[in-house]
C-alpha positions as CSV (number, residue, x, y, z in Angstrom):
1,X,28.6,8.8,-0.4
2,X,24.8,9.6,-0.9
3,X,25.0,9.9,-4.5
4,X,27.1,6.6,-4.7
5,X,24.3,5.0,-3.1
6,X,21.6,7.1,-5.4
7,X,23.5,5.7,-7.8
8,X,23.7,2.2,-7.1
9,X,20.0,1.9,-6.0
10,X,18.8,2.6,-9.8
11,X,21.2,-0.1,-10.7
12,X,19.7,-2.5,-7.4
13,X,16.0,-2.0,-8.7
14,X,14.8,-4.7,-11.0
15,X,11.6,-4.5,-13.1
16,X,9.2,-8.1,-12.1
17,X,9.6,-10.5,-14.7
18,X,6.8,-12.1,-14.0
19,X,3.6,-12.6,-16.1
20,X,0.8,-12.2,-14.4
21,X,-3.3,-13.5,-15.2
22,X,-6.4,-13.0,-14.1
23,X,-6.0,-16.4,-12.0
24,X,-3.0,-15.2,-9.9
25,X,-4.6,-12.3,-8.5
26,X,-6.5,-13.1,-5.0
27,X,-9.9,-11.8,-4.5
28,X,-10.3,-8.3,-2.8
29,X,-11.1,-9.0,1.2
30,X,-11.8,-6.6,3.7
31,X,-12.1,-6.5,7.2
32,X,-12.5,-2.9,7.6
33,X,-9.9,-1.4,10.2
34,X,-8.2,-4.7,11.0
35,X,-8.6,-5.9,14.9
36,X,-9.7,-2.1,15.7
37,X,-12.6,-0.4,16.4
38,X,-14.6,0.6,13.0
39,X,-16.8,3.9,14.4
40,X,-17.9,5.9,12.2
41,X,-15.0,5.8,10.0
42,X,-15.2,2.3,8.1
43,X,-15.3,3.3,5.0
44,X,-11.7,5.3,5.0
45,X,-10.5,1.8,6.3
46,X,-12.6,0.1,3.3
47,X,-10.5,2.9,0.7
48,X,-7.0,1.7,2.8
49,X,-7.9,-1.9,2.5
50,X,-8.1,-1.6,-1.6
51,X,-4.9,0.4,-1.5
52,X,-3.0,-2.9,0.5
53,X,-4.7,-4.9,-2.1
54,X,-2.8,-3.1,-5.4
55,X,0.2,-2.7,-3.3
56,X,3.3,-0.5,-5.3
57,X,6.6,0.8,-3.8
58,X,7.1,3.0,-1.4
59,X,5.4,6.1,-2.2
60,X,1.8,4.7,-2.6
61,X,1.9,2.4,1.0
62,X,2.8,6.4,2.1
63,X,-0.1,7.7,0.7
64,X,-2.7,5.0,1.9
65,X,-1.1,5.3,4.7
66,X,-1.7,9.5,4.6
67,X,-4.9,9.3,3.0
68,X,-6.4,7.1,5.8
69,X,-4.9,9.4,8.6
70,X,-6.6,12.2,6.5
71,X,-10.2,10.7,6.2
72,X,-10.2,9.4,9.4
73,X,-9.2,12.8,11.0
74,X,-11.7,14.6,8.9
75,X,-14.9,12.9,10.5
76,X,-13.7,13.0,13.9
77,X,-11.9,9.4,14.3
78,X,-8.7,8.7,15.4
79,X,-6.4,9.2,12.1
80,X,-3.1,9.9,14.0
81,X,-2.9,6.7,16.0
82,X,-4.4,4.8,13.2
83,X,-1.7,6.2,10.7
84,X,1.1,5.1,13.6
85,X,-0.4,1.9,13.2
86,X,-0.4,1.3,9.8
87,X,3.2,3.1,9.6
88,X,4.3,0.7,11.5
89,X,2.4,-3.0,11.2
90,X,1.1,-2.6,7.7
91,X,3.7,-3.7,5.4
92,X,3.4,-7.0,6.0
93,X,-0.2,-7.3,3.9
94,X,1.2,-5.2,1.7
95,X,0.1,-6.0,-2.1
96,X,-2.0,-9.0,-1.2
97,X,-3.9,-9.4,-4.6
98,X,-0.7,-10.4,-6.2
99,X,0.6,-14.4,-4.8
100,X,4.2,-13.6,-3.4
101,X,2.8,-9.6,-2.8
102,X,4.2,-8.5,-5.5
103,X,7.7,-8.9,-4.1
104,X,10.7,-8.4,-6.1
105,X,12.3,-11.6,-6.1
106,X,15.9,-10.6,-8.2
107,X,17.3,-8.3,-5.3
108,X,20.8,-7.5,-6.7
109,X,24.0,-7.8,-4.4
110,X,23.7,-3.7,-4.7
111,X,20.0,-4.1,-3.4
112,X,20.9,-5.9,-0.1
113,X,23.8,-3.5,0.7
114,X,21.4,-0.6,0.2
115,X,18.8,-2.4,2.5
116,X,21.6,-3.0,5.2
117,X,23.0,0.6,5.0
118,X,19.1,2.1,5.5
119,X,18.8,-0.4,8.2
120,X,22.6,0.8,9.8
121,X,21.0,4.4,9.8
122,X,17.5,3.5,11.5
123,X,19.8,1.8,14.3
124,X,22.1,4.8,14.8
125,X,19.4,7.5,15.1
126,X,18.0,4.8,18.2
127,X,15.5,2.7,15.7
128,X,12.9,5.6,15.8
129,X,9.4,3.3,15.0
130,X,8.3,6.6,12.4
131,X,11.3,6.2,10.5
132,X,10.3,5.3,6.9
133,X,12.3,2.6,5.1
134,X,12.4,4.2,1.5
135,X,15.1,2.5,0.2
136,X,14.0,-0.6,1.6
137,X,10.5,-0.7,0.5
138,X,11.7,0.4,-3.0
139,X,14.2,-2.4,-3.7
140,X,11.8,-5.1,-1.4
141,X,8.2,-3.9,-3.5
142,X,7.5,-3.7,-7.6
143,X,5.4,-0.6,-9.0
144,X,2.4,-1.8,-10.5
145,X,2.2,-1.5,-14.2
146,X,-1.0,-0.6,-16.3
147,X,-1.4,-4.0,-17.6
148,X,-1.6,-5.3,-13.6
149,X,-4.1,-2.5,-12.7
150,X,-6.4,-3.9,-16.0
151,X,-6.1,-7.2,-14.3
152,X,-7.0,-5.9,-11.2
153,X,-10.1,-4.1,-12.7
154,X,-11.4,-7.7,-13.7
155,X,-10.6,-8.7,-10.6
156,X,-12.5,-6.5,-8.8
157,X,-15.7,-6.1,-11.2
158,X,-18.2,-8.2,-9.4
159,X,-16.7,-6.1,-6.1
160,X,-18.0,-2.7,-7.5
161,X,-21.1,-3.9,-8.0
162,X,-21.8,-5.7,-4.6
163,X,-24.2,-3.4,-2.5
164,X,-21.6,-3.3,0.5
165,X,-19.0,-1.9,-1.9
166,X,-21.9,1.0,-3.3
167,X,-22.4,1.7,0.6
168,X,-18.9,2.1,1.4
169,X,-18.3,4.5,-1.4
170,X,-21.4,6.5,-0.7
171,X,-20.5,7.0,2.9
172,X,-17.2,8.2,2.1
173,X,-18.4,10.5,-0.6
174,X,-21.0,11.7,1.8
175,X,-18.5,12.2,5.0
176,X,-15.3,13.6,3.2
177,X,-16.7,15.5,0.0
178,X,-14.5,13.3,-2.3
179,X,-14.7,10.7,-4.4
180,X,-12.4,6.9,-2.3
181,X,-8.8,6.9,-5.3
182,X,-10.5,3.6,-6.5
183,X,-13.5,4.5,-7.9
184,X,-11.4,6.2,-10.7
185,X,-8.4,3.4,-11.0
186,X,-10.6,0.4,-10.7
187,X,-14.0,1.4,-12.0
């Protein structure tokens, strides 16, 4: 039965048709760690806002999600109940440079029944809130291709050279010994 549906979800996902310009994409907005106290630990909220911005399947909303639990935890702030937080409510501005969020908008007959069978599973394990949709978010969210990323570089150039934007990266650079993912993706 699994590989049936293994099978049938590489069948379900569809590549976005859609053509995308410089125009389509929205501006890159922060506000930091949304309706939460900042601290001392803006900046890894700053590197998780860019990450909802580029949006992708699955794996990378897992590893904004991971990375942000990671920096915060590292300084001293709250990264486990932030990362419940996101895990849970952050989906929804999921890939917000791109106008429908980068959606995929042919879901196959294959694709819903996918969706429905992860969501069957959720509710007979008692809808645990840390269970992670996979196959959901993978049929539901596009990858982002190179050519989007080079739109998104455009996009962001007068960002990366706005002081804020200097300031975040330098804090995070200073706090966590690393260089934020976007600095080499967008810069």
């Amino acid at each position: 039965m699994f590989l049936k549906l293994l099978l049938s979800l590489s069948f379900a996902i569809s590549v976005h048709a859609t053509e995308w310009n410089l125009n389509d994409i929205q501006q890159f907005e922060t506000d930091m760690c949304t309706s939460s106290p900042e601290g001392h630990w803006g900046y890894c909220c700053y590197e998780h806002d860019i990450y909802h911005w580029i949006g992708g399947q699955f794996a990378k909303r897992l590893e904004a999600d991971q990375k942000l639990r990671e920096c915060m935890n590292k300084v001293g702030g709250p990264g486990h109940v932030y990362y419940e937080w996101v895990r849970v409510g952050g989906i929804e501005g999921w890939g917000f440079a791109w106008p429908d969020n980068n959606r995929n908008q042919n879901i196959t007959e294959e694709g819903f029944a996918a969706i429905d069978a992860e969501k069957d599973l959720w509710e007979s394990i008692g809808r645990p809130p840390s269970f992670n949709f996979v196959v959901t978010e993978n049929i539901i969210y596009n990858s982002v291709s190179e050519e989007m990323i080079d739109l998104l570089k455009q996009k962001f150039e007068p960002i990366k050279n706005s002081q804020f934007h200097k300031e975040q990266v330098r804090k995070y650079e200073e706090a966590t010994g690393e260089t934020p993912f976007f600095v080499d993706l967008l810069h």
